[in-house]
C-alpha positions, -999 to +999 in steps of 0.1 A: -721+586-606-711+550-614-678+551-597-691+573-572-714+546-561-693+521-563-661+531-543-681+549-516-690+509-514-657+494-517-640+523-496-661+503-466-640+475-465-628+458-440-620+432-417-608+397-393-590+370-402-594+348-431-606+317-411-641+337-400-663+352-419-676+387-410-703+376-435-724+346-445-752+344-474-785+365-466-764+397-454-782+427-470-771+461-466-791+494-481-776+529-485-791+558-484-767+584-510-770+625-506-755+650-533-754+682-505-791+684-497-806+659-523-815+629-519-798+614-547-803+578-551-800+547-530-773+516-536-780+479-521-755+449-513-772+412-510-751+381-504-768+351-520-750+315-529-745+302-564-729+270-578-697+273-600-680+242-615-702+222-591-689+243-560-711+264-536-698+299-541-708+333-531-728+355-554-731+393-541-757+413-559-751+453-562-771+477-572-771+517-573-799+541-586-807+574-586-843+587-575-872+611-567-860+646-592-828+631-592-835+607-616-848+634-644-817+649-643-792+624-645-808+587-640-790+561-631-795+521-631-763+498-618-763+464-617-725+452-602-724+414-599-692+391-584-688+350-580-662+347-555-643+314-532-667+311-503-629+298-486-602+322-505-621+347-516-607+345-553-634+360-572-641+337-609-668+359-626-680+393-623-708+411-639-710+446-650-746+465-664-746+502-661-767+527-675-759+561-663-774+591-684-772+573-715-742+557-707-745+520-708-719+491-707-725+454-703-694+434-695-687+400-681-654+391-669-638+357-661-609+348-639-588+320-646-565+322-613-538+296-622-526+318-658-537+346-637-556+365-671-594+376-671-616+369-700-638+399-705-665+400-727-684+430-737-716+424-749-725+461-760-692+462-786-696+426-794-658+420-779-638+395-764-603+397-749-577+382-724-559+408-701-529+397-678-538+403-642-513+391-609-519+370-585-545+377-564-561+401-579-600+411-571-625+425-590-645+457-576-675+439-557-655+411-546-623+431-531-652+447-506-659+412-491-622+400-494-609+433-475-638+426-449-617+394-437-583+406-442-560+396-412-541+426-407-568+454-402-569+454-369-531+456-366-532+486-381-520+518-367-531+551-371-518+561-407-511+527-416-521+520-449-532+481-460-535+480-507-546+449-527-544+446-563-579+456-583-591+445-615-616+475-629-619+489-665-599+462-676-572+474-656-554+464-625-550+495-600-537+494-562-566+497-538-545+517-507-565+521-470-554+542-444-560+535-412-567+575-394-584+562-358-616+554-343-644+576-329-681+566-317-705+576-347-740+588-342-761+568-370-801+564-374-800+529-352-778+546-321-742+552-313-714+530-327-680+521-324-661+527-355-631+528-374-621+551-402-605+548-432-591+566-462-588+552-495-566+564-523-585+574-549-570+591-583-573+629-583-589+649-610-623+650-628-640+633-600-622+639-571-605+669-554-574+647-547-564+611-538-578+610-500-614+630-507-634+597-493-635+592-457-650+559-445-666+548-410-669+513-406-685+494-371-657+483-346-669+443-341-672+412-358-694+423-388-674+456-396-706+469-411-703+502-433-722+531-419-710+561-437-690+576-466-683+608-471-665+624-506-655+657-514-662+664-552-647+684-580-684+703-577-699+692-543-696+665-519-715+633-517-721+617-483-737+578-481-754+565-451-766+533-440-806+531-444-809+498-440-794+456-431-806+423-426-791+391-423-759+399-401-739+371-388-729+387-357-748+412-333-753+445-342-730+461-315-752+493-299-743+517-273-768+520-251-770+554-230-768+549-192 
């Protein structure tokens, strides 16, 4: 469930150029996660502001858990945390709590950019270590917002793909978009304009195979996710936006004539 969550979040990246923001502090999105039928559990995104080193940076909270009958079955409780360069978007700390039907792991990790090596720390096993990362590199929370003001989205062309270097389970993987067109979407606030994506995700116990997430994400300045949808091994999983607040940009409607 935790990387379920988690890259149905990520796969919504996207978009504009480095010099504006499609985001400022006090952005809040809230998704509402189905398993088939089931409502399976909700995941939320906050952008808040913290001070590193005596700079203002930005601190995005996640969080993804499981609910109503759900919950008794498999309960989960995430807590995905990332410090990142409000100007280059170079993250210098994530956090990592998850609990996930008994499951737990508590890591920190923390990026020194100029040796390019993260520090992690976990806290469960009592370990420390230094990992060799290159240049760039983003961890899972902050790679969401970094991809969000990339400068050559929009360039894209259908099947296109755009990839950035990822740092997760102390490991850095190629996050790979494809670009496959744009449609208008029907969501619970009205018709949108949006673009859809496919990320590469590795095949196997999760997934059916490397493009199973599909990805709708709104056409304007805020390139807001709206919906994820993943085949499974057993299932599918679709993820829809319940909920946002805080947008620096209108919310771009189409209003029936």
């Amino acid at each position: 469930m935790k990387k379920i969550v988690i890259l149905l979040l990520l796969a919504t990246v996207t978009l504009q150029a480095q010099t504006e923001k499609a985001f400022d502090v006090g952005e809040w999105f809230k998704f509402r996660i189905h398993y088939g039928l089931v409502n399976a559990g909700y995941a939320t995104l906050e952008v808040k502001e913290a001070t590193k080193s005596g700079k203002k940076v930005f601190h995005v909270v996640g969080n993804g858990y499981t609910t109503g009958m759900t919950k008794f079955f498999f309960k989960v409780n995430d807590d995905y945390q990332s410090y990142f360069d409000k100007k280059t978007g170079q993250p210098y700390q994530y956090v990592r709590k998850i609990d996930e039907g008994g499951y737990k792991k508590n890591q920190e990790g923390f990026f020194n950019q100029s040796s390019n090596t993260v520090l992690v720390k976990d806290y469960k096993k009592n370990t420390e270590k230094t990992i060799s990362v290159p240049e760039n590199v983003q961890d899972i929370v902050s790679a969401f917002y970094y991809l969000r003001n990339h400068p050559n989205i929009d360039k894209l062309k259908v099947g296109e793909s755009i990839a950035i270097d990822m740092f997760f389970d102390d490991e850095t993987t190629k996050f790979k978009l494809k670009f496959m067109g744009r449609e208008v979407l029907s969501t619970k606030f009205g018709k949108v304009n949006s673009m859809i994506f496919r990320p590469y995700v590795q095949a196997g116990r999760v997934f059916k195979e490397e493009e199973s997430l599909t990805v709708w994400i709104s056409d304007d300045d805020n390139k807001i996710p709206l919906r994820i949808k993943a085949s499974l091994a057993v299932g599918s999983l679709k993820a829809d936006l319940e909920g946002y607040k805080g947008l620096k940009y209108p919310f771009k409607i189409i209003v029936d004539k």
